[in-house]
C-alpha positions in Angstrom: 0.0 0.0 0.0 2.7 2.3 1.0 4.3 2.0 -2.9 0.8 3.6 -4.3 2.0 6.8 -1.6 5.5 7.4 -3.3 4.2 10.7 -5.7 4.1 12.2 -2.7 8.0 12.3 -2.2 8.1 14.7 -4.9 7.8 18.5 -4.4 5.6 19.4 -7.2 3.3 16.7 -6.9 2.9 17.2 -3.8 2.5 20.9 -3.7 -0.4 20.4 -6.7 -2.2 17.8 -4.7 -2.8 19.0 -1.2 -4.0 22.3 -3.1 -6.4 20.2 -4.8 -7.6 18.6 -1.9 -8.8 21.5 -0.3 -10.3 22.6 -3.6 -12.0 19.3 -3.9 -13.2 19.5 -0.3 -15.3 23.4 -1.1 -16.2 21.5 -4.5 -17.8 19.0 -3.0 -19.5 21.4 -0.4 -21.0 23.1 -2.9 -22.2 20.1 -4.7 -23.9 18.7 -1.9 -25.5 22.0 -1.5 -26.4 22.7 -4.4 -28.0 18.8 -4.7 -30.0 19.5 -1.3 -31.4 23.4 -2.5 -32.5 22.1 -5.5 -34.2 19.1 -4.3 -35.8 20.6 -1.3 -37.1 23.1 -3.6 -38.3 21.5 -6.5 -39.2 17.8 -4.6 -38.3 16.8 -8.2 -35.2 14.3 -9.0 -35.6 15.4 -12.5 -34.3 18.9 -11.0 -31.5 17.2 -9.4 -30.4 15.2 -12.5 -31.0 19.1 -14.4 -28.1 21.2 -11.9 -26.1 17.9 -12.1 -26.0 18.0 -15.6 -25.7 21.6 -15.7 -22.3 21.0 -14.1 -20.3 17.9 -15.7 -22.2 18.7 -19.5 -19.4 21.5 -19.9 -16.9 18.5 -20.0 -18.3 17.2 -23.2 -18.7 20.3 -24.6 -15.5 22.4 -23.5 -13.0 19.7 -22.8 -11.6 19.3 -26.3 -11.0 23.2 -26.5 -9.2 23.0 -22.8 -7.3 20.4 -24.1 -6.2 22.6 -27.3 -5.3 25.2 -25.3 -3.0 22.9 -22.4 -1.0 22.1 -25.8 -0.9 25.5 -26.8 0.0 27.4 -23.6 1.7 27.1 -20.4 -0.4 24.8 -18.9 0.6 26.4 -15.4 -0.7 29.6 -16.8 -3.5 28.7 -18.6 -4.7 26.1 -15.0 -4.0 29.2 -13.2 -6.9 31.4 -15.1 -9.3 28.9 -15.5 -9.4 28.0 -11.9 -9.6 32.3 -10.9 -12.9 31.8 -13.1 -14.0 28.9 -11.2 -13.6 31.2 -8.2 -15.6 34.0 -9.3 -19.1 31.9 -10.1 -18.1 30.3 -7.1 -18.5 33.9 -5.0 -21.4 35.0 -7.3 -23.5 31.7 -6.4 -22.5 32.6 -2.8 -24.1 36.1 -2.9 -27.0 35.1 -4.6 -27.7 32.3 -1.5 -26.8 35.0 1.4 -29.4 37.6 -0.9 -32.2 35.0 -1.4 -32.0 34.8 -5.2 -30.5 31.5 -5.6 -33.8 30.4 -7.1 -33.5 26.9 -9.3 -32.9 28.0 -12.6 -30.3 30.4 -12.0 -28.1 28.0 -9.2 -28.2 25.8 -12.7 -27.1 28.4 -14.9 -24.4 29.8 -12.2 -23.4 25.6 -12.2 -22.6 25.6 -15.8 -20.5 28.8 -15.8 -18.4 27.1 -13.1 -18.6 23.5 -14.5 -17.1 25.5 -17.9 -13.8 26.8 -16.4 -13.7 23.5 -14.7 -13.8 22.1 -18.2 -11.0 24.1 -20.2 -8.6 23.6 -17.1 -8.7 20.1 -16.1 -6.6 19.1 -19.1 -4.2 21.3 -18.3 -4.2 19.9 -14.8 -4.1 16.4 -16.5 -1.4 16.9 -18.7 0.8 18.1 -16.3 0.5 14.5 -14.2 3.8 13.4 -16.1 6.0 16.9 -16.0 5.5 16.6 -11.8 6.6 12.5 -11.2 9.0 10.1 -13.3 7.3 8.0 -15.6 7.5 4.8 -13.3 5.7 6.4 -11.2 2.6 8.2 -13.3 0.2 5.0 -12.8 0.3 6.4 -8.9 -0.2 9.9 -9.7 -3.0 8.8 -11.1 -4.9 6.8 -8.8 -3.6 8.9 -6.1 -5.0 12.4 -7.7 -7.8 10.2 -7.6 -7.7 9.5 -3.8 -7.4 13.5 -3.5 -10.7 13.9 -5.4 -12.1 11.4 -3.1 -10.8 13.3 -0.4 -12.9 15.5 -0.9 -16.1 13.9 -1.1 -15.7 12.1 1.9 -15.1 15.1 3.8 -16.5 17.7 1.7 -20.6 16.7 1.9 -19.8 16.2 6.2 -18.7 19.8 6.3 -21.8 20.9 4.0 -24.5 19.5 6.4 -22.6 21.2 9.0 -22.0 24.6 7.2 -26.1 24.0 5.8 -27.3 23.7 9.7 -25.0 26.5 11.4 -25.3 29.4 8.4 -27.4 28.4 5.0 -26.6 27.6 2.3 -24.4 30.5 1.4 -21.5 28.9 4.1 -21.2 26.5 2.3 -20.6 28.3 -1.0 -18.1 30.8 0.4 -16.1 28.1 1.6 -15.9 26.9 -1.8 -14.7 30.1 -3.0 -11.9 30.4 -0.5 -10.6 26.9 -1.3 -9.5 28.0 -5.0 -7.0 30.1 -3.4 -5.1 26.9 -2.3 -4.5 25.9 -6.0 -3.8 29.2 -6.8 -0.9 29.3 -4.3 0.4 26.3 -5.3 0.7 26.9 -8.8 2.5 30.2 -8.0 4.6 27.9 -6.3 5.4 24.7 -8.8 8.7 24.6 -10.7 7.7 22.9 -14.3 10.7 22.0 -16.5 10.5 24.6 -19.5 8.1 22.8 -22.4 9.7 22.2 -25.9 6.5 24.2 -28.2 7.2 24.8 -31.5 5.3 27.6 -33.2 1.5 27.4 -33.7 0.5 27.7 -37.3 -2.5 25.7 -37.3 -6.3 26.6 -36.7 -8.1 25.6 -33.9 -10.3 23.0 -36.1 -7.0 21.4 -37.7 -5.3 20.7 -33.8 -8.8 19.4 -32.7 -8.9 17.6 -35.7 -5.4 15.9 -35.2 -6.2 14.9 -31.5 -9.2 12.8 -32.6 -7.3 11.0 -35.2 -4.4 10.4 -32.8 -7.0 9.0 -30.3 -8.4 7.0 -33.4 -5.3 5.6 -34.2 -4.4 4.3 -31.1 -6.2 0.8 -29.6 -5.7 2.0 -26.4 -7.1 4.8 -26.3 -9.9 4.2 -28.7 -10.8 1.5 -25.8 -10.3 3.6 -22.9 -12.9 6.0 -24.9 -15.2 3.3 -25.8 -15.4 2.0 -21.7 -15.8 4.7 -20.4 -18.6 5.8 -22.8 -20.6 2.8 -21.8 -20.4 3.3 -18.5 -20.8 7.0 -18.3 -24.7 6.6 -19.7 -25.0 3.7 -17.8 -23.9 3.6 -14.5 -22.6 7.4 -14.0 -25.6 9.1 -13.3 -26.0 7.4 -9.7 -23.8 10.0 -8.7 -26.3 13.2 -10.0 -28.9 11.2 -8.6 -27.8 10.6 -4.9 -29.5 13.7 -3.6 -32.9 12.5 -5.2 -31.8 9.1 -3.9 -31.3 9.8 -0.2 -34.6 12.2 -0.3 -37.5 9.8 -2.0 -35.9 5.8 -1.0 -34.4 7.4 2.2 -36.8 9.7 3.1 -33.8 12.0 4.4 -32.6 15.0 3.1 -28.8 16.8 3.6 -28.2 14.4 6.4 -28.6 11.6 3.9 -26.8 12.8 1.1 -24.1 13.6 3.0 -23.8 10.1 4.5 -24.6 8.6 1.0 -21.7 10.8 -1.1 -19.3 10.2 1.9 -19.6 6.5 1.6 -19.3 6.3 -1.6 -15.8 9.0 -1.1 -14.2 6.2 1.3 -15.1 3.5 -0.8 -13.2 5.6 -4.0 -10.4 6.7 -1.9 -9.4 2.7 -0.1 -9.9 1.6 -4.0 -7.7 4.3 -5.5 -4.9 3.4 -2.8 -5.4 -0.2 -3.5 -5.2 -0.1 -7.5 -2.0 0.1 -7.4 -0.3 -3.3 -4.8 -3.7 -4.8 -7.1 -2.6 -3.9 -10.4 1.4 -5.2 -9.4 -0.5 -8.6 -8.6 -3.3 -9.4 -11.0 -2.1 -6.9 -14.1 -4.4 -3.8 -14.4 -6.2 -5.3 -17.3 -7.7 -7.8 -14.6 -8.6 -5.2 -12.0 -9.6 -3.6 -14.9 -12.6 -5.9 -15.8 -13.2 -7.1 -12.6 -14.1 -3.4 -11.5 -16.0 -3.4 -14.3 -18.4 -6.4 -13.2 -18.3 -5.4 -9.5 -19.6 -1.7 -10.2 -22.8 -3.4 -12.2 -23.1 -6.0 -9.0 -22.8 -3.3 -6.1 -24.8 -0.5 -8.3 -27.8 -3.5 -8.3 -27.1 -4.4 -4.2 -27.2 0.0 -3.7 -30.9 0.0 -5.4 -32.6 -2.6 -3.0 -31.4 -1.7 0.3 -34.3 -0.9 2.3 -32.6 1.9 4.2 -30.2 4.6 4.2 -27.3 2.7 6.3 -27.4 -0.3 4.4 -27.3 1.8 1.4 -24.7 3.7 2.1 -22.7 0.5 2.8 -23.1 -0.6 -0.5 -22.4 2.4 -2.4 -19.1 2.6 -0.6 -18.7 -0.7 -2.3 -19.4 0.9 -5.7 -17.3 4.4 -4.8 -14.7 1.2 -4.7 -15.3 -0.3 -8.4 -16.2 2.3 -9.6 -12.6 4.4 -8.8 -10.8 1.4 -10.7 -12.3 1.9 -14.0 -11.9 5.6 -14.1 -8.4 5.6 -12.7 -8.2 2.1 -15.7 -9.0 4.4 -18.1 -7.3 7.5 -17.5 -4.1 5.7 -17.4 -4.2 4.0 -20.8 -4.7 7.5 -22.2 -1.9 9.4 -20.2 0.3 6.1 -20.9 -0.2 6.1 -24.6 -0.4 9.7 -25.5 3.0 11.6 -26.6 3.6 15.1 -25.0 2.4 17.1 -28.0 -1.3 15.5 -27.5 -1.8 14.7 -24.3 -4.3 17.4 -24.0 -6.2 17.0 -26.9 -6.4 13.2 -26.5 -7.4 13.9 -23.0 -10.0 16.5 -23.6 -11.3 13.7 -26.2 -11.5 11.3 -23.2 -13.0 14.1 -20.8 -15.7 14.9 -23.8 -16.3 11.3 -23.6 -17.3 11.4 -20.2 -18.5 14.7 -19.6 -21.4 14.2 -22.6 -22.6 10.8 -22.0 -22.6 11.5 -17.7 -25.4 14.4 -18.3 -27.4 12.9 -20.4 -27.4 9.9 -18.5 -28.4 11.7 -15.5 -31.5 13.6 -17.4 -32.8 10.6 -19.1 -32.4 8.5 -16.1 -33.3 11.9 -13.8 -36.7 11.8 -16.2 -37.7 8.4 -15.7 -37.2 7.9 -11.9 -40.1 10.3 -12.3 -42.0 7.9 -13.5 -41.2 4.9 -12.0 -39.0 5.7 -9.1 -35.3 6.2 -8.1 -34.8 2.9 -7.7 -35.3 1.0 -10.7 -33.9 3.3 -12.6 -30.7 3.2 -11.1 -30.8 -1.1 -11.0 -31.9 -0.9 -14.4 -28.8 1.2 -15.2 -26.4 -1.6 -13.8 -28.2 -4.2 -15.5 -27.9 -2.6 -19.0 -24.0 -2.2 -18.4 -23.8 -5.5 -17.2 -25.2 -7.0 -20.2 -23.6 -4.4 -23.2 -19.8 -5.9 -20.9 -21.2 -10.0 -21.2 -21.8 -9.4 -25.1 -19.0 -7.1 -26.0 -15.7 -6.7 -23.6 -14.7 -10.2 -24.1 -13.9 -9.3 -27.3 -12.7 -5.7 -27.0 -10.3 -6.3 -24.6 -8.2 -9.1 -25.5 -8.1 -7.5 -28.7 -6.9 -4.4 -28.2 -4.7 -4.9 -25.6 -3.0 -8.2 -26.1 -3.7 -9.0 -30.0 0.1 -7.4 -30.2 2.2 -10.1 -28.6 0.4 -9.5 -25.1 2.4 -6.3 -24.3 -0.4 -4.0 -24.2 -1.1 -1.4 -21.1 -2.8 -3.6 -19.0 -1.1 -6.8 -19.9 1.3 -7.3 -17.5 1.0 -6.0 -13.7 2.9 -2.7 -12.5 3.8 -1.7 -16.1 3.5 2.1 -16.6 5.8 2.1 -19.7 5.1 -0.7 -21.6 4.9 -0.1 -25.4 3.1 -1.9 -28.1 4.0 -2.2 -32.1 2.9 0.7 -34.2 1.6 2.7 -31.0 2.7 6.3 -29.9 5.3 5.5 -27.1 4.3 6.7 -23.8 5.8 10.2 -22.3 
């Protein structure tokens, strides 16, 4: 366990990270918050799924441009302005709270302005994973930047309930503000060797344009693209839809959505320190898959529980499975894509996920109307479970060991494994 801690020994890393943390913690404050206002108010889990939406949809729409512009700019720079701009919806959405305006449809809009800056950053903040550790040790970062987010939400939605009860919820957006400031600091702080840019002639369409067909060409990320696809519309929008989930099954409101999104934070933060003494054992192409199947079984157990403890017992279990194939993911894309598009190739993977998650959450946000929280969100987990039994037999074994078994998740602890007529890795 204590090898998946070793990013930490590095300055830059570690300076990035604890800033994030305390980020993540106001983040997740505010998304709790925001979860609880809207639901409270509307009573309508289609709301919930709406200002969930309203926050990750940015992600498929905005992520390719951030990813442009973290191959086109100092990526310390341009993280550095995007996360000011989360800062300042952050304070706006606290002001309207403390003045009583923070009606429905403007906490949405207010949402999406943040979730946007939030978008054309994070691949910045991606693509700088391998300019802050050695290469052997990027598989780490990454499930330990992970952790951090994790972090967050198991602390973050205690510290909402408590800032909800004591002062409203404007508390609980201010201290979201404040905690950009730690990111700020720290990238005032981090030393980044000086990147090798040549001159930018090309449009905007023309770089976008060669990211997709470098994510194209490449089997691994083409599947890491594909997976998480699937499992954004699928099993994803649990997440948007705890709120609604702790309120009509629970019958409990911030106190249960807190308890719920914390659960789930420990189970993602024991997985993400896990992946990697699992992935040195089994090979990450087996923790891999087996993540896969356990997110579909837990996501199913989550949906029956009769109460709020036992449900919160098994979402822990899927904050677990669930943390392996996003961390699974991520790293076949960092692995496999070179320097010059690791932005764009990760603002393709981002798009991926930050398209399919919303949509998910509306449609499945939409039906629960209908027919309730709960069988929508088993019915989720029994759709990916099927869509894996008739096609990731297949997929895998192909793309990752139909080249002499060396592929990514082939062999266990490999973070720089190459494969024939592949990109090498950074």
């Amino acid at each position: 366990m204590l090898s998946a801690l070793r990013p930490l020994q590095h300055r830059n890393f570690a300076l990035l990270w604890s800033a994030a943390l305390l980020s993540n913690v106001g983040s997740w404050m505010q998304t709790v918050a925001v979860g609880v206002l809207v639901t409270t108010r509307t009573g309508q889990p289609g709301w919930t799924g709406l200002v969930a939406a309203a926050g990750f949809l940015p992600n498929g729409l905005l992520s390719p441009l951030g990813g442009v512009m973290a191959d086109r700019m100092d990526r310390r720079l341009w993280l550095f302005l995007t996360t000011a701009g989360e800062t300042a919806f952050a304070t706006f959405l606290t002001v309207l709270a403390a003045t009583g305006n923070a009606t429905p449809a403007v906490v949405t809009l207010v949402v999406f302005g943040g979730g946007a800056m939030s978008a054309v950053g994070f691949p910045a903040y991606q693509a700088m994973l391998p300019d802050l550790v050695p290469a052997s040790e990027l598989g780490p970062a990454i499930s330990l930047s992970s952790a951090q987010f994790n972090m967050g939400r198991v602390v973050g939605p205690a510290l909402a309930g408590l800032a909800i009860v004591a002062g409203g919820y404007s508390w609980a957006f201010a201290i979201n503000a404040g905690s950009f400031f730690a990111v700020l600091v720290a990238l005032a702080l981090v030393q980044l060797p000086a990147a090798d840019r040549p001159p930018v002639s090309a449009t905007l369409l023309r770089r976008l344009v060669e990211g997709w067909r470098a994510t194209l060409a490449s089997p691994q990320a083409r599947l890491a693209v594909t997976l998480i696809s699937v499992v954004a519309l699928t099993a994803s929008p649990f997440i948007a839809l705890v709120p609604a989930m702790a309120v009509k099954a629970f019958g409990s409101k911030a106190t249960g959505t807190s308890v719920l999104v914390t659960a789930q934070g420990i189970g993602a933060v024991a997985g993400s320190l896990a992946l990697t003494p699992l992935a040195r054992r089994y090979g990450r192409r087996q923790v891999l898959l087996a993540s896969l199947v356990a997110v579909c079984v837990f996501l199913g157990t989550y949906a029956a529980a009769p109460d709020l403890w036992l449900g919160a017992a098994a979402l822990l279990l899927v904050g677990a499975s669930y943390i392996g194939i996003l961390a699974g993911c991520n790293t076949i894309v960092q692995m496999y894509a070179p320097a010059a598009l690791r932005g764009r190739m990760l603002g393709i993977y981002m798009m991926a996920l930050g398209t399919l998650y919303p949509v998910g959450a509306l449609v499945q946000g939409a039906i629960a109307d209908v027919t309730g929280i709960r069988a929508v969100t088993a019915a989720g987990a029994g759709v990916l479970l099927l869509v894996l039994v008739a096609v990731l037999r297949r997929m895998v074994p192909a793309s990752l060991e139909g080249h002499g078994g060396a592929g990514v998740l082939a062999s266990p602890g490999v973070v720089a494994a190459t494969v024939p007529g592949d990109p090498p890795p950074p």
